[in-house]
C-alpha positions as protocol buffer text, in pm:
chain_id: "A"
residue {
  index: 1
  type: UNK
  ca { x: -2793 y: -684 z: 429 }
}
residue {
  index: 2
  type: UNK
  ca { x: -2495 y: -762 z: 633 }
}
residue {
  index: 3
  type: UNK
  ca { x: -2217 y: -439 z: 701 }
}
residue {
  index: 4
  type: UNK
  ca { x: -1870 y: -552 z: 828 }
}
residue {
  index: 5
  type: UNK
  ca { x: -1543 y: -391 z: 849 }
}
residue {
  index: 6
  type: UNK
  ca { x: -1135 y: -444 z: 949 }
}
residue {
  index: 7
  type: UNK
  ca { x: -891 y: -208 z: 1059 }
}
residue {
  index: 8
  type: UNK
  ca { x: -560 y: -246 z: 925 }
}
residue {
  index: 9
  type: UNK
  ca { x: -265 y: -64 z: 1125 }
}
residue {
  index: 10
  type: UNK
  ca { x: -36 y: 26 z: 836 }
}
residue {
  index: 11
  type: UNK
  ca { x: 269 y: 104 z: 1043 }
}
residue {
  index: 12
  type: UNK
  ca { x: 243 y: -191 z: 1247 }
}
residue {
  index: 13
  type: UNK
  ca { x: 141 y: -381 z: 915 }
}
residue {
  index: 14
  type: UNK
  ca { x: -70 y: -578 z: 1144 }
}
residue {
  index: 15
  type: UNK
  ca { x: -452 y: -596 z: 1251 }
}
residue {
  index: 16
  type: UNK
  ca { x: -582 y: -353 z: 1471 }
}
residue {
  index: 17
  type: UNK
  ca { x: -754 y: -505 z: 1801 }
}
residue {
  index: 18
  type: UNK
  ca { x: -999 y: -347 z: 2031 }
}
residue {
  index: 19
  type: UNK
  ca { x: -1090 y: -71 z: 1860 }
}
residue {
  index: 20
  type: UNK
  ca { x: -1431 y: 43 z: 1943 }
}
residue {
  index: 21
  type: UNK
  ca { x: -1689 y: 85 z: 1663 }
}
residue {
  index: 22
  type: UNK
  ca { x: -2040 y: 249 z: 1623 }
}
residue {
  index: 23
  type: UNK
  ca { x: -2258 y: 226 z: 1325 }
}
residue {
  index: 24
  type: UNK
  ca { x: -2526 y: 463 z: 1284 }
}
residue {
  index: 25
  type: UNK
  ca { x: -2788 y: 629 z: 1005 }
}
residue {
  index: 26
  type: UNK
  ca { x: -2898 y: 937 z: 949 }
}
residue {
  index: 27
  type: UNK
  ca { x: -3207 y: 1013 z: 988 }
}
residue {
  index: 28
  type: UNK
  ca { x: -3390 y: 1354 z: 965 }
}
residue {
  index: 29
  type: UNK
  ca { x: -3334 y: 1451 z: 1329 }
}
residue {
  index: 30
  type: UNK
  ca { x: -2935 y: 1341 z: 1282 }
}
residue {
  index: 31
  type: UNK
  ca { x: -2748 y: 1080 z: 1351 }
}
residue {
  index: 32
  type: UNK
  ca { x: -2883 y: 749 z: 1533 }
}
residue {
  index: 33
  type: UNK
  ca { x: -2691 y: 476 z: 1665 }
}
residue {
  index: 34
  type: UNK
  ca { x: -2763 y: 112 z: 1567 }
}
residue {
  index: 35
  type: UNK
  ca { x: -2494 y: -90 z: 1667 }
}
residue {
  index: 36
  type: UNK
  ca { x: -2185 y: -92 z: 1870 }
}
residue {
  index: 37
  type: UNK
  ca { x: -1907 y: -311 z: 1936 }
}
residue {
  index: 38
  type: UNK
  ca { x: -1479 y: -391 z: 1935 }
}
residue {
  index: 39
  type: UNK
  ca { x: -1281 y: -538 z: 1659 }
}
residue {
  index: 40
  type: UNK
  ca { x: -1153 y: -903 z: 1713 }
}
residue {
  index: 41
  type: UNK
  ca { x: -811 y: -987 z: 1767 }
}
residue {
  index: 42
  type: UNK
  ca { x: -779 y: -993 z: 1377 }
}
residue {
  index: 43
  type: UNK
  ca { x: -899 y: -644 z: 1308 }
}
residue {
  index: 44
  type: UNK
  ca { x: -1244 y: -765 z: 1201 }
}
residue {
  index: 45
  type: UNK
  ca { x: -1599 y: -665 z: 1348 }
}
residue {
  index: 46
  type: UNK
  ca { x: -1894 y: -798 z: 1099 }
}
residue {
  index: 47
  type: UNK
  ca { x: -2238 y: -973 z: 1145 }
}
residue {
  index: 48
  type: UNK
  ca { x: -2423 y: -644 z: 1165 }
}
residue {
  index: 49
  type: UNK
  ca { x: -2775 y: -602 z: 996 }
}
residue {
  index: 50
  type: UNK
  ca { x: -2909 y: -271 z: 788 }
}
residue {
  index: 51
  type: UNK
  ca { x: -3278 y: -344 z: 671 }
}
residue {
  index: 52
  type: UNK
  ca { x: -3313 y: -26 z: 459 }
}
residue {
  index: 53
  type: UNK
  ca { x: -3174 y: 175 z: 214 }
}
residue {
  index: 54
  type: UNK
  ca { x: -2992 y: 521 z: 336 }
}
residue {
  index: 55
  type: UNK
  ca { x: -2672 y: 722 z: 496 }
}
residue {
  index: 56
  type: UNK
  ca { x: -2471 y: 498 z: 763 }
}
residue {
  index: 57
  type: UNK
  ca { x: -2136 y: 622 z: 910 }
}
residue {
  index: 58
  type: UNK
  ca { x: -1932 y: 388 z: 1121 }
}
residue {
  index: 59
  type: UNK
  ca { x: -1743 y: 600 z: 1360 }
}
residue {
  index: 60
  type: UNK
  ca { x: -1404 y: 437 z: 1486 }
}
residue {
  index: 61
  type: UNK
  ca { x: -1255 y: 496 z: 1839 }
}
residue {
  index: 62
  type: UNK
  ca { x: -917 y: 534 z: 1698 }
}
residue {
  index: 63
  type: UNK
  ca { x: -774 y: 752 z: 1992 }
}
residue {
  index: 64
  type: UNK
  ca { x: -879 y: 415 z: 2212 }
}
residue {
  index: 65
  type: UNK
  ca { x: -596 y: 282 z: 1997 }
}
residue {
  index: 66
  type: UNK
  ca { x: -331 y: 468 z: 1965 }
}
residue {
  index: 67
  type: UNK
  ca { x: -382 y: 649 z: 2280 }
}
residue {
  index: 68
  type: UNK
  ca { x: -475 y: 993 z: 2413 }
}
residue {
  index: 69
  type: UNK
  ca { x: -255 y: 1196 z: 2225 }
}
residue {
  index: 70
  type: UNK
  ca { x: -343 y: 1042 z: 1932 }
}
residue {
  index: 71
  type: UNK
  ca { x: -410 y: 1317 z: 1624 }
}
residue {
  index: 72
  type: UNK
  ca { x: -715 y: 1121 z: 1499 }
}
residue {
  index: 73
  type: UNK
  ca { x: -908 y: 1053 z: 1820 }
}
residue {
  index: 74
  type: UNK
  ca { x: -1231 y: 901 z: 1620 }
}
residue {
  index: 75
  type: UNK
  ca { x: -1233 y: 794 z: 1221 }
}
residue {
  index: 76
  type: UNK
  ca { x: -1613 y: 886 z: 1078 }
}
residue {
  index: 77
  type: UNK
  ca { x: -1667 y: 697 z: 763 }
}
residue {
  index: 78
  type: UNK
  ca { x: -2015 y: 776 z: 588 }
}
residue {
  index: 79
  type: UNK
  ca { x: -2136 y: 594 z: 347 }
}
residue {
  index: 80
  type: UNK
  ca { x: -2435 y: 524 z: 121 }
}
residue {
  index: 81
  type: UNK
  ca { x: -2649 y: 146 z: 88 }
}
residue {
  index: 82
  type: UNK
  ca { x: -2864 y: 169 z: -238 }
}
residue {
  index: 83
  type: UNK
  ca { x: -2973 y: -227 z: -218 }
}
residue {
  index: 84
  type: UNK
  ca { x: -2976 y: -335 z: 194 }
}
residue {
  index: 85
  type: UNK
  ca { x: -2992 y: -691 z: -12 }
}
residue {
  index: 86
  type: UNK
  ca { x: -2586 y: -676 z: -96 }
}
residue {
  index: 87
  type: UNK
  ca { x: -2352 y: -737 z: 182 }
}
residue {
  index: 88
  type: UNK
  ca { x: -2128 y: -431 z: 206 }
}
residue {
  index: 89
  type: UNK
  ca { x: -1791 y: -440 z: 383 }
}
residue {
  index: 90
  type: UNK
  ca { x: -1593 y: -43 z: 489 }
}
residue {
  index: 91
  type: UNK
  ca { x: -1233 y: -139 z: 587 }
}
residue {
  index: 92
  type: UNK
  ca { x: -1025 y: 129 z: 760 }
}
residue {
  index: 93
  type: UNK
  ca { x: -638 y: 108 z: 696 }
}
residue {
  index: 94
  type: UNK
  ca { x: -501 y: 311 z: 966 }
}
residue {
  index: 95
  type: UNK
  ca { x: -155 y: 487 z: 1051 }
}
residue {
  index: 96
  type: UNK
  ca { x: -99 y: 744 z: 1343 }
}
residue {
  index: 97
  type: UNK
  ca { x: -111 y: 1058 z: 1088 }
}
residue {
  index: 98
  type: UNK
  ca { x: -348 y: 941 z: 835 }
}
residue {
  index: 99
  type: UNK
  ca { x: -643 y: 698 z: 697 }
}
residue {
  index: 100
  type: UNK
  ca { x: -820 y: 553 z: 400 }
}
residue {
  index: 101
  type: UNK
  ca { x: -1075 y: 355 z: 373 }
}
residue {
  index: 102
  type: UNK
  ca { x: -1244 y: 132 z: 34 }
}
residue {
  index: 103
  type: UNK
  ca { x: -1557 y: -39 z: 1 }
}
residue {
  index: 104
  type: UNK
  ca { x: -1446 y: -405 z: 23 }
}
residue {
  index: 105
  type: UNK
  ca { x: -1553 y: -757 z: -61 }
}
């Protein structure tokens, strides 16, 4: 299965660059990260690999972004993959004083 994901500022109405990104799964001892990396100059960060079904959370460095007084320093977006065959795509659309997030195409 493939995992990617964008970030969308919504006040800007632009991409959001540079934003550091961990994916991780739960396991029975907590949380273990898998992956790590920054989102492109178009918001995007993709090519990532999940072999098994499970809990992943992508945790966003959203405070990198808007900057250390931001009110959301990190974004933790948990989510469940029932068939690691599909490709599966968690977008984050972002403001300074909110977020929501979809699963995508």
């Amino acid at each position: 299965m493939s995992l990617s994901t964008h970030i969308l500022d919504t006040t800007a109405g632009r991409p959001a660059p540079d934003v550091p990104v961990r994916l991780e799964a739960r396991t029975e001892g907590g949380w273990q990260a898998l992956a790590d990396g920054c989102t492109d100059a178009d918001g995007r960060l993709g090519g990532w690999g999940v072999e098994a079904p499970g809990v992943y959370r992508l945790v966003f460095g959203t405070g990198d972004y808007h900057g250390p007084d931001a009110f959301y320093p990190e974004v933790v977006v948990a989510f469940r993959i029932t068939d690691p065959g599909e490709h599966h795509h968690v977008p984050l659309l972002l403001s300074p004083f909110g977020y929501s997030t979809y699963r995508g195409s």
